[in-house]
DRENZA-788847 format. One record per residue (C-alpha): residue in three letters; x, y, z. Coordinates in Angstrom, 3 decimals, always signed. Example, Ala and Ser with C-alpha at 12.3 -4.5 7.8 and 13.67 -1.06 7.14 Angstrom:
<vexlos>
   type         xx         yy         zz
    ALA    +12.300     -4.500     +7.800
    SER    +13.670     -1.060     +7.140
</vexlos>
This chain:
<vexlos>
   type         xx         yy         zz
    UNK    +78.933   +103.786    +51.956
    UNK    +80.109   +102.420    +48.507
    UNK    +78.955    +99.393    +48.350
    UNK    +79.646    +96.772    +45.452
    UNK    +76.627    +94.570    +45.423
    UNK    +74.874    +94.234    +41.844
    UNK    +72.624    +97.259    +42.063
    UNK    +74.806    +99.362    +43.810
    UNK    +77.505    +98.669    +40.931
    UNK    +75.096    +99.187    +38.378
    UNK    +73.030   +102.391    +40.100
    UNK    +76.293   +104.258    +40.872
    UNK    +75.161   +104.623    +44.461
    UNK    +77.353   +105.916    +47.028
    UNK    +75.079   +106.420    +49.836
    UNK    +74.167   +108.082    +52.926
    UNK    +71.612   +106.518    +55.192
    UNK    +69.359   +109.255    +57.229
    UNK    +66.591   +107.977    +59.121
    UNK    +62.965   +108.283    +58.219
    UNK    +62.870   +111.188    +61.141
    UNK    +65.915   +113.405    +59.293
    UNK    +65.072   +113.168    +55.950
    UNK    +61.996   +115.767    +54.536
    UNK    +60.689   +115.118    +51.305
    UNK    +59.230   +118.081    +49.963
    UNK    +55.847   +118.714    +47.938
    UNK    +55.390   +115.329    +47.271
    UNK    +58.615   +114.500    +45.994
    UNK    +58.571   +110.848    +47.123
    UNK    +55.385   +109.812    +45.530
    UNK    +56.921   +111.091    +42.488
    UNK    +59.663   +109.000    +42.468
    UNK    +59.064   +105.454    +40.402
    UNK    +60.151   +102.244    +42.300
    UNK    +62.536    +99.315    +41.469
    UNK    +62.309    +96.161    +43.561
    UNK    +65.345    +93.948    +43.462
    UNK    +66.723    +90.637    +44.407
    UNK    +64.716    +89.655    +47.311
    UNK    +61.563    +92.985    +46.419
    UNK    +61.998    +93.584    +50.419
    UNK    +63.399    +97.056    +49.621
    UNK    +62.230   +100.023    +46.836
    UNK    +65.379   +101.342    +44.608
    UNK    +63.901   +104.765    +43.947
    UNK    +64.917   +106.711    +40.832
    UNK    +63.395   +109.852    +38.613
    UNK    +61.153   +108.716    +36.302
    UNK    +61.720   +111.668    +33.660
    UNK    +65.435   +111.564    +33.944
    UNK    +65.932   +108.106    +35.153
    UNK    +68.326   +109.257    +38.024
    UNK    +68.872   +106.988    +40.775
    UNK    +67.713   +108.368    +44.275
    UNK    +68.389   +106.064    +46.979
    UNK    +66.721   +103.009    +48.265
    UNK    +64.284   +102.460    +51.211
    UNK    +64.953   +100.459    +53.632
    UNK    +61.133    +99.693    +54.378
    UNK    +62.346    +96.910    +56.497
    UNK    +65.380    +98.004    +58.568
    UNK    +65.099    +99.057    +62.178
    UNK    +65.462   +101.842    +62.617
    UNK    +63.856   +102.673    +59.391
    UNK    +66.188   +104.317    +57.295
    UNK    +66.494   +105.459    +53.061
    UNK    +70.049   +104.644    +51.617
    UNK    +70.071   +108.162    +49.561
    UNK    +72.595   +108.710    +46.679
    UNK    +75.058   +111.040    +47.741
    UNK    +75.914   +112.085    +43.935
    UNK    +72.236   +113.663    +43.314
    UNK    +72.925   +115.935    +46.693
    UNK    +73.159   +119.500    +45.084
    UNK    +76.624   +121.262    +46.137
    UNK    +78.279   +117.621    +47.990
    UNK    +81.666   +117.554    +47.170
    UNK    +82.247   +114.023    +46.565
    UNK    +85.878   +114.057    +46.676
    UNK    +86.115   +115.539    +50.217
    UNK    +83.884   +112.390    +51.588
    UNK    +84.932   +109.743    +53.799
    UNK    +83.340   +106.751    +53.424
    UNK    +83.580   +103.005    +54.001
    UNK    +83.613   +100.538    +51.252
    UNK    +81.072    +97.301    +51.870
    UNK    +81.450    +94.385    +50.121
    UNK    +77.584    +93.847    +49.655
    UNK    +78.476    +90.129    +46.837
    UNK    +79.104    +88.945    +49.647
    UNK    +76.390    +89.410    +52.094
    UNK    +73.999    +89.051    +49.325
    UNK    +74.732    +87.030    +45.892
    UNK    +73.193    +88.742    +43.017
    UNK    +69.903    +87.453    +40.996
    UNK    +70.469    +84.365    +39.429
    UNK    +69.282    +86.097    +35.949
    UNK    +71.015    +89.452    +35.586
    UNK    +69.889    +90.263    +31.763
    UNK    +66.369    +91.458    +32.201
    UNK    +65.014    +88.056    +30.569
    UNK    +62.493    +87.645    +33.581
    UNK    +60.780    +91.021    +33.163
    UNK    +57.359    +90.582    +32.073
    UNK    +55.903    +93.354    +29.997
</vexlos>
C-alpha cells in the first residue's frame, strides 16, 4: 500500500500488512525497536533507534490485528516488481493540526 497520509509521506512507507500470526520477530527484535505515536497515539510507528529507519506501524487496534511493515527495509524485495494500491490516507484522516514539532515536550 502507498499511502499519502502525513506520516506515511514523511516515513517513506510503502507497506505490507501481515497479521500478528505471520509475522516472527526474532531475538527480541520488537522490543528493540523505539515507538512513535501519531495523530490520534492509537497506533505505534516503529523505527530503529540507532539508525533511525522506519519499520512499520502496529496496528494495536485493528481486527484482525495486523503491523503495516515497510516494504523498503525487506532485505532482497525488489521494489520495482511490486504491485500495489495507492490510498489516499488525507483523506480518511486530516493530518495534526501542528505539523512542526512545536508541541513536543522535552
Amino acid at each position: 500500500m502507498n499511502c499519502g497520509c502525513s506520516i506515511c509521506r514523511r516515513a517513506g512507507y510503502l507497506l505490507v500488512y501481515p497479521t500478528y500470526e505471520n509475522l516472527t520477530w526474532h531475538k527480541g527484535s520488537k522490543e528493540r525497536c523505539s515507538v512513535y505515536q501519531f495523530n490520534t497515539k492509537t497506533k505505534d510507528q516503529l523505527f530503529c533507534p540507532k539508525c533511525g529507519a522506519s519499520i512499520g506501524i502496529d496496528f494495536k487496534n485493528a481486527t484482525p490485528q495486523k503491523y503495516g511493515i515497510s516494504a523498503r527495509t525487506i532485505n532482497g524485495i525488489d521494489l520495482h516488481s511490486l504491485k500495489y494500491k495507492v490510498m489516499d490516507g488525507v483523506k480518511l484522516m486530516a493530518p495534526h493540526t501542528d505539523l512542526s514539532g512545536a508541541e513536543y515536550k522535552e
